[in-house]
N, C-alpha and C positions, 0 to 999 in steps of 0.2 A: 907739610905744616910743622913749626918751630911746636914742640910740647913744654917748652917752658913758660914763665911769661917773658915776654918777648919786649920787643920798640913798639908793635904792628898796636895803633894806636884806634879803637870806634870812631864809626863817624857819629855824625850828630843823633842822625836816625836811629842808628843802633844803642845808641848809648839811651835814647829816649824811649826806645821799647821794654829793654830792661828796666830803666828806672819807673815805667808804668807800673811793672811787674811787682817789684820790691822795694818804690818809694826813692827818695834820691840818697842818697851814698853819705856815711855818717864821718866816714873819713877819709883820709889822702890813700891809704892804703887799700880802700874799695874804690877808688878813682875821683873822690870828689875835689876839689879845686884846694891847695894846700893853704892859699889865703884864708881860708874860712873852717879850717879842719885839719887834723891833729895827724902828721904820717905815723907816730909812734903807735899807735893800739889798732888790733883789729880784732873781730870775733874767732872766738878759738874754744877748742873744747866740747862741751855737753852743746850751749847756744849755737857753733859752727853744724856741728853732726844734726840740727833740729833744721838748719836750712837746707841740706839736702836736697831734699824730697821736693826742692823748688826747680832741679836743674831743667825736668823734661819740661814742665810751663817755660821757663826762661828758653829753651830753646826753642817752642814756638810762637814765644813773642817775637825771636830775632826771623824767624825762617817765616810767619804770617808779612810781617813787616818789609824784610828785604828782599827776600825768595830764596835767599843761602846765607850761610852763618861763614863767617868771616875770622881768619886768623884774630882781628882787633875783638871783632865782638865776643868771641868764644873766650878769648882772655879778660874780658872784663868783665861777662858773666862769672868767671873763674873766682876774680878777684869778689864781686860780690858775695859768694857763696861760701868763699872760703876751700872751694872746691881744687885739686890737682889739675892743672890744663890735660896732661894725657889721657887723664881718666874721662875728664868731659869729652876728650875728642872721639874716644874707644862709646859712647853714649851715642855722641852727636852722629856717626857716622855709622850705628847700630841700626839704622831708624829707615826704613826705603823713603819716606818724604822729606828727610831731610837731605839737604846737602851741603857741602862745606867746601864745594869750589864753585866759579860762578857763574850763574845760569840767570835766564831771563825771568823778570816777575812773576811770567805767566807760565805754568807748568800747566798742560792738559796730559791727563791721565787716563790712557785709554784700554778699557777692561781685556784681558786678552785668555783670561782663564774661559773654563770649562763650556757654561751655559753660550756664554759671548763669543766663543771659538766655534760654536755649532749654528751659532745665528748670524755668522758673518765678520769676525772680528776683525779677520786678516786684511781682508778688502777694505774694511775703515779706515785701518790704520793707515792703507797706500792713499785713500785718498786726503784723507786730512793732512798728511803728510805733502803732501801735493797741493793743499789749498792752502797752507800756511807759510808765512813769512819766519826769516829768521827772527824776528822777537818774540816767538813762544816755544818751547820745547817741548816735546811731545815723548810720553814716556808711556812703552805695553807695562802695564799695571795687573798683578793678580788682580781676584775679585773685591768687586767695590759693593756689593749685596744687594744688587739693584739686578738680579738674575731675571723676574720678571719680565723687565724691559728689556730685554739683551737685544745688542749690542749696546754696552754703556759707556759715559766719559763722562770726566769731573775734570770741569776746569778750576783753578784756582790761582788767583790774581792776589801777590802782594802789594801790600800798602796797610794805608791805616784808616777805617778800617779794610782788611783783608776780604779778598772779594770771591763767590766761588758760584757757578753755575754746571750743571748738572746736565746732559742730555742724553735722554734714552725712553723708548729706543730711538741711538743715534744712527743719523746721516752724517755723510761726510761734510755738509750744508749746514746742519744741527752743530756738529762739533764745533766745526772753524767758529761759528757766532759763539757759541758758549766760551769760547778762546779769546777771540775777538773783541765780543761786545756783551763781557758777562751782565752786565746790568741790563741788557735790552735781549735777552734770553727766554725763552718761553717759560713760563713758570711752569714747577712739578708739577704733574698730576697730584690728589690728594691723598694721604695714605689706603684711605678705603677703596684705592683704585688696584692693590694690592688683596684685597678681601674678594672672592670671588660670591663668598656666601654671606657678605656682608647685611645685616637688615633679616637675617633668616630668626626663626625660631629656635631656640635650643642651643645658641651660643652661651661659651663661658666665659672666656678668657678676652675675644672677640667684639662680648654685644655692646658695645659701646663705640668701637670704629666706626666711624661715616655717622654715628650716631650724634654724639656729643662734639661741642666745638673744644678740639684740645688744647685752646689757648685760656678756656674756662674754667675756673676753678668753683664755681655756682653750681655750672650746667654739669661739672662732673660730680658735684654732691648731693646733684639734685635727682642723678639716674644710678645713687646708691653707691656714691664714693665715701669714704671716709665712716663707714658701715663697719666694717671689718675691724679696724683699729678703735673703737669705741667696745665693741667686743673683747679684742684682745684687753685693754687696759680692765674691763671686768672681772675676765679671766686669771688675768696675774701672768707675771710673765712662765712660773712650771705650768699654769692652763695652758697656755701658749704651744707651748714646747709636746704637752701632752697630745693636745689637739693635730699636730701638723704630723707625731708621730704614730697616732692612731688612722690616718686618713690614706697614708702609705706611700704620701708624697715621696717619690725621688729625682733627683738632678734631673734638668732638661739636658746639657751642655753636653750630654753622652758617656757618660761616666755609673750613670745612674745611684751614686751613692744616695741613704735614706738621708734624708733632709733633716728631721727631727733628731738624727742619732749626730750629726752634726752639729747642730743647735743646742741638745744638750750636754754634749763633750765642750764644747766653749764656753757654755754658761756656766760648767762646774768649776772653770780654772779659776784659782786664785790669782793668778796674777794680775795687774791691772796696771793699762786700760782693758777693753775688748775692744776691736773695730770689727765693724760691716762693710765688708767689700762687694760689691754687684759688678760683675764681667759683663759688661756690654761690649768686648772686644768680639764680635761672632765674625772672623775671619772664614773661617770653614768653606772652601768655596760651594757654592749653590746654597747659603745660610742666608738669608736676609728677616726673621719672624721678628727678633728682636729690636731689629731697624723697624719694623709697622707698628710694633708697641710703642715704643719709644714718640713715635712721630703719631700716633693717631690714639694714645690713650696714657699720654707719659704720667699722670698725676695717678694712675692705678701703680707705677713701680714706686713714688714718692711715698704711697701710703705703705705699701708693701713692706718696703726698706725699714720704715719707722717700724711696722711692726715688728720686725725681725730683730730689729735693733734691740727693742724694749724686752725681748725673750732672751735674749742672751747678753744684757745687761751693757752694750754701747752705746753710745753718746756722741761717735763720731765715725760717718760712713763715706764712703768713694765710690763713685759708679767710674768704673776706667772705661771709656766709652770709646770706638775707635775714630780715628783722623778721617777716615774716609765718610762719616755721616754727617757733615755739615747742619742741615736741618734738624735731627734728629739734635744736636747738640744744641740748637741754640731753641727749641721745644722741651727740650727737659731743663736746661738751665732759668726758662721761663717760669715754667711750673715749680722747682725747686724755690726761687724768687717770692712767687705767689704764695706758696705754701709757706714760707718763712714767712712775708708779711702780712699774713692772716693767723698765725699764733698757729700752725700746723707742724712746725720746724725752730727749731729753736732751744730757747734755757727753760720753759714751759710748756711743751704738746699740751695744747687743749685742757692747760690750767690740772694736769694731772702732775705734777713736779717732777716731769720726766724730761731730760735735756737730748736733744740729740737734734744732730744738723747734718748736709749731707755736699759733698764737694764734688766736684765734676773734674775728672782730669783726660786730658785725650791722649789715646796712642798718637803712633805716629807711623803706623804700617809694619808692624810685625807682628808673624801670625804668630808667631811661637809665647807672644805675649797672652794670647788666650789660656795658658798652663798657666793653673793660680800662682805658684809659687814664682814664675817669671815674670807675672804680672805685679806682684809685691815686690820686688828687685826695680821693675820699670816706675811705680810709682816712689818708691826712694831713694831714686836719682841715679842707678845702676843702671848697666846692662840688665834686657832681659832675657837673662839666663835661667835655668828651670834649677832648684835646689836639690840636693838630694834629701830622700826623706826615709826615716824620722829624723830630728821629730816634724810633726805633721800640721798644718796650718792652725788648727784648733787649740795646739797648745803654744807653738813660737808660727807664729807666721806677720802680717804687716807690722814692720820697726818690732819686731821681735816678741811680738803679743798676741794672744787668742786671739784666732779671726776668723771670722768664717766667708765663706767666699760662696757665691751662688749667682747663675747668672737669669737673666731678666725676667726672662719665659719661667723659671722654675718662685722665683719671687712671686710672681702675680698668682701663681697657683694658689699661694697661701691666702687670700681673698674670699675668694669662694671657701675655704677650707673652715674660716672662721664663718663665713655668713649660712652655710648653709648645714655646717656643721659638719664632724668628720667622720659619721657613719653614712651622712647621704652623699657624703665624697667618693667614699672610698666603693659605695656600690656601683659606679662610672668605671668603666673600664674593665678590667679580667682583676681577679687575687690578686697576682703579682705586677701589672701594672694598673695604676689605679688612677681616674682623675681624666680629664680631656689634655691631647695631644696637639701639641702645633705643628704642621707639614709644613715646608718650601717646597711646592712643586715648579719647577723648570724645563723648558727644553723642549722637546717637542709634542708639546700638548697645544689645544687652543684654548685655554683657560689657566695658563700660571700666576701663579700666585700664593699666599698664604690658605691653609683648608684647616679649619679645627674640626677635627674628630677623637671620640671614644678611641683609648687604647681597647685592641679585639678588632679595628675595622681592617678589613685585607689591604692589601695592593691592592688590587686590581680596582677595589669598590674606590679608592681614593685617585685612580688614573683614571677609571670613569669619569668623575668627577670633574676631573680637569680637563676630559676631553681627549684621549690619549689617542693619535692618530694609528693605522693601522698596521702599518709598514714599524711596528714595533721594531729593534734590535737588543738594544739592550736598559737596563735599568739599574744606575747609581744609587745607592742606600749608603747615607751615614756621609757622603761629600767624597773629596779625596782623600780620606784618613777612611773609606767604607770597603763596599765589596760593589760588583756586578753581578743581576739578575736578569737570569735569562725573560722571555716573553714567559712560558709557558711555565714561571715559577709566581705567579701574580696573585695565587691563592695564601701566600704568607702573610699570616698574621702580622698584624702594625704592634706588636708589643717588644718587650725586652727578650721575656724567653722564646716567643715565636720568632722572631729573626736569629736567635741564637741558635736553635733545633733547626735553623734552615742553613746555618756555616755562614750567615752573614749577620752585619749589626743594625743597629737602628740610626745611632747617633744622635745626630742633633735632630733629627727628622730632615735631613736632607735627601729630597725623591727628582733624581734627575732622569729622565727619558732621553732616549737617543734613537732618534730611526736610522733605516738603512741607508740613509744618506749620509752621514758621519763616519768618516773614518777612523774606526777601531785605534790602530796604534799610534794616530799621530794623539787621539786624545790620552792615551796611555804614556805619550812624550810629553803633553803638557801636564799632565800629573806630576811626572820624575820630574821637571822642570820643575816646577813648584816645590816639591820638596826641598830638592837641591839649591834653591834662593832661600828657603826659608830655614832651615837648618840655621840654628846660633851657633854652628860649630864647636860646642863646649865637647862634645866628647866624639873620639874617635869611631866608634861602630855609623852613628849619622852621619857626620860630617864627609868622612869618605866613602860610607856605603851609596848615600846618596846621589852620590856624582857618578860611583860604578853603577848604578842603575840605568842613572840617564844615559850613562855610554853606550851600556848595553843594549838599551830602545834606541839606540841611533842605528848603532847597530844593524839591527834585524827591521828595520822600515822596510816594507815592500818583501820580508825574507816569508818563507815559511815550513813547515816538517825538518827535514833533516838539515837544511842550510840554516835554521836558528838551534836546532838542539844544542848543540854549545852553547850558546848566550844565553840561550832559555834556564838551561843547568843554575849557568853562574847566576842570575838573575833568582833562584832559587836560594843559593847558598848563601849572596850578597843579602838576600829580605831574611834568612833564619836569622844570621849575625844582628843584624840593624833589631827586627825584633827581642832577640833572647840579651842586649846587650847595651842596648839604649838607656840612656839616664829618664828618659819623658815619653811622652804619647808620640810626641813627632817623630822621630827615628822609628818608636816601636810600631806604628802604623804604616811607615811609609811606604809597606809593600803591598798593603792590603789589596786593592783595587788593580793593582797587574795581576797579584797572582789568581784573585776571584776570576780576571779576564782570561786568563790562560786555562786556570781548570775550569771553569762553567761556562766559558763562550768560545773556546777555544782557540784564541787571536791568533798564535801561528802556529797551527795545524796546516 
């Protein structure tokens, strides 16, 4: 592709998705017709650098609309933005759902990670492959967080509007019609089909799935919404800030940093603006809790967000939500909607002369976007590349301002924190982890799904739960950035320092089961697999480690004892480097889950 601007001229379609996007074109030199518009002037300076942050929308107007983005189109988004073409191209071609050469409208994406590789992924994809015609292309896809239903696939059909159906658990039968004939597709099951304990007593975070209709904004004020944020504004936003750090709130997303100490390090900063960012990117594979909020209670993160906002003093917030939640996206933009047009969102919250609105931006398939600072680079029209730090998101972080970042699960916590106050919060769970926990349980249980429990409940008491068949083998903690546990280690504590005293993590609460019918190292190749697609390549110890990893599980397939000791070696040396040496979490995890395999389940022994 030409990285200048070019001859390579939009067609009508493209030129009309963009100008959906950004209005029609004010002059000759942003493409609009020179009879009626000046080639002499275009935007430049502070007003060019403020459009920015429009290139990743404008690129899935063009990629919703055509199926691929186009030498014409990518240049005339250029010219609208003000934007360099290389630089859009190194964006455009950053993104796994995008593409920039040309392929057919309909894209099925069929899940090929972790959960979906244990329930038959490989076998779907021959047959769908087999059912379908050349006008749809079928792409193995990391996880789409639909691990419950594994085997899964997302079709999705451009045009205007853009068409997407879902099947899972799919058949080879299921997929082709979702490809086929998305509109005549079975509809999803409901979120609460995701809640195993749905309807039970003693939910937090939960009671309200399968509960409340989540397209209501009545029935959710009327089952105790909008409670919390009438609180917090009496509180003041240091009550605020006091309350969430007395209750001992810490990040869901696995990082566990204190919430409150986060909150008031951004609320101190002089500079201004402040924004609120909410990570709904929950890539992680075996993660989907985030998607069940989202889709079965999304007006609890609307309020959440506000309140957050109001404690650390912004006015304007981003859920960066991922590409692969179709539903989920167009459920929170509803509720966002609602809430604005009921005076909950806006230049007046609830007549307290508090301003604050909230925008929806989608990924578009990179997990490495989930690292806050990558994800601020992705919403401002960059690569998402991860920054180096300091300084640290609280004092420059989105457009170079306090910001605080927090993702779904750990926002909704602040709810309860304000309704019930934050000494009968923090007596929920152990000292050090405090508050009710959200599980993804997957794989080979007969009940997956989402499970809220007290931090202090074992493994074991939570695989019960789901059902965990007997022919145990092994047990992922934390997704593929985690470790493996054996059967016979099921007595470990679901907290932060209990998984820590046990050599492994908690994470996002990703709990995958594997019986003995899963082969060990092929799933320790789609791990390295994953890494090594996901890796943004910015710094050397990932970028290369990653790939020697995957060579090395190619390696030793089928090897074991002394015919893998060599690789086994390197495969040691290759995970210290990538750890001790990585700019982000992704390189520095990316060994975690082989090498837990190796010492604790011993794969080639």
């Amino acid at each position: 592709m030409d990285l200048h601007f070019g001859d390579s001229k939009p067609t009508d379609d493209e030129r009309a998705a963009v100008d959906a996007l950004l209005g029609p074109p004010e002059s000759s030199w942003e493409g609009a017709d020179r009879s009626d518009a000046d080639l002499r002037w275009a935007r430049g300076g502070r007003e060019a650098r403020d459009r920015r942050d429009l290139l990743l929308p404008g690129l899935h107007a063009i990629n919703d609309r055509i199926g691929w983005i186009s030498e014409g189109a990518l240049g005339y988004l250029c010219r609208r933005l003000t934007v360099p073409p290389a630089e859009a191209y190194g964006v455009a071609t950053f993104y796994a759902m995008f593409s920039v050469r040309p392929r057919p409208a309909t894209v099925l994406h069929v899940c090929t990670d972790l959960a979906c590789t244990a329930a038959g992924a490989s076998a779907l994809c021959a047959g769908v492959e087999e059912g379908l015609g050349p006008g749809v292309q079928v792409e193995r896809s990391p996880c789409l967080g639909l691990c419950e239903r594994a085997p899964a696939a997302l079709a999705i059909r451009a045009g205007d509007p853009v068409r997407t159906a879902v099947a899972a658990p799919a058949t080879a039968a299921t997929a082709v019609l979702a490809a086929t004939a998305p509109d005549s597709a079975p509809e999803e099951p409901p979120a609460v089909a995701a809640v195993p304990q749905a309807g039970q007593e003693g939910l937090t975070l939960l009671r309200r799935v399968g509960v409340v209709d989540p397209a209501s904004l009545d029935g959710y004020r009327a089952n105790g919404g909008y409670t919390a944020l009438r609180h917090a504004f009496a509180l003041g936003p240091a009550g605020v800030i006091r309350e969430v750090t007395d209750s001992g709130l810490v990040g869901r997303g696995g990082a566990a940093f204190p919430t409150g100490r986060k909150w008031q390090a951004a609320a101190s900063q002089p500079d201004r603006p402040h924004y609120l960012v909410c990570n709904a990117d929950e890539s992680e594979p075996g993660t989907f809790k985030d998607r069940v909020i989202m889709e079965g209670d999304p007006y609890s993160l609307v309020e959440a967000m506000t309140v957050a906002a109001y404690a650390i003093g912004a006015h304007r917030g981003f859920v960066y939500l991922r590409g692969e939640y179709p539903r989920a996206t167009r459920r929170l933009q509803h509720a966002v909607d609602q809430a604005r047009a009921r005076g909950f969102l806006g230049d007046d919250v609830l007549g307290q002369g508090f301003a604050f609105d909230i925008e929806i931006r989608r990924g578009a398939g990179a997990y490495i976007c989930g690292e806050e600072t990558a994800l601020f680079n992705s919403i401002e029209g960059y690569r998402g590349e991860p920054r180096s730090k300091p300084p640290f998101p609280v004092e420059k972080g989105l457009f170079g301002k306090p910001t605080v970042e927090n993702n779904v699960e750990t926002l909704v916590n602040v709810l309860p924190i304000l309704t019930m106050g934050a000494p009968a919060y923090a007596a929920i769970g152990t000292a050090k982890s405090t508050g009710p926990k959200l599980f993804c349980v997957s794989g080979s249980v007969a009940r997956p799904g989402i499970y809220e429990l007290p931090f202090g409940a074992t493994l074991g008491e939570l695989l019960r739960l789901a059902g965990v068949r007997e022919n145990l083998r092994a047990v992922l903690l934390g997704g593929a950035a985690g470790g493996f546990v054996r059967p016979d280690e099921l007595g470990i504590p679901l907290t932060f320092e209990g998984t820590r005293e046990a050599g492994t993590t908690l994470g996002s609460g990703v709990v995958m089961a594997f019986d003995d019918t899963v082969p060990l190292p092929h799933l320790l190749l789609r791990i390295a697999q994953f890494f090594r697609d996901e890796s943004c390549g910015q710094c050397v110890p990932c970028r290369v480690g990653t790939v020697r990893q995957e060579e090395a599980l190619h390696r030793i397939v089928g090897r074991t004892g002394a015919d893998a000791a060599g690789d086994v070696a390197l495969l040691r040396e290759v995970g210290r480097a990538m750890r001790d040496a990585s700019i982000c979490g992704l390189g520095q995890t990316a060994w975690n889950a082989v090498e837990s395999a190796i010492d604790r389940l011993g794969a080639y022994e």
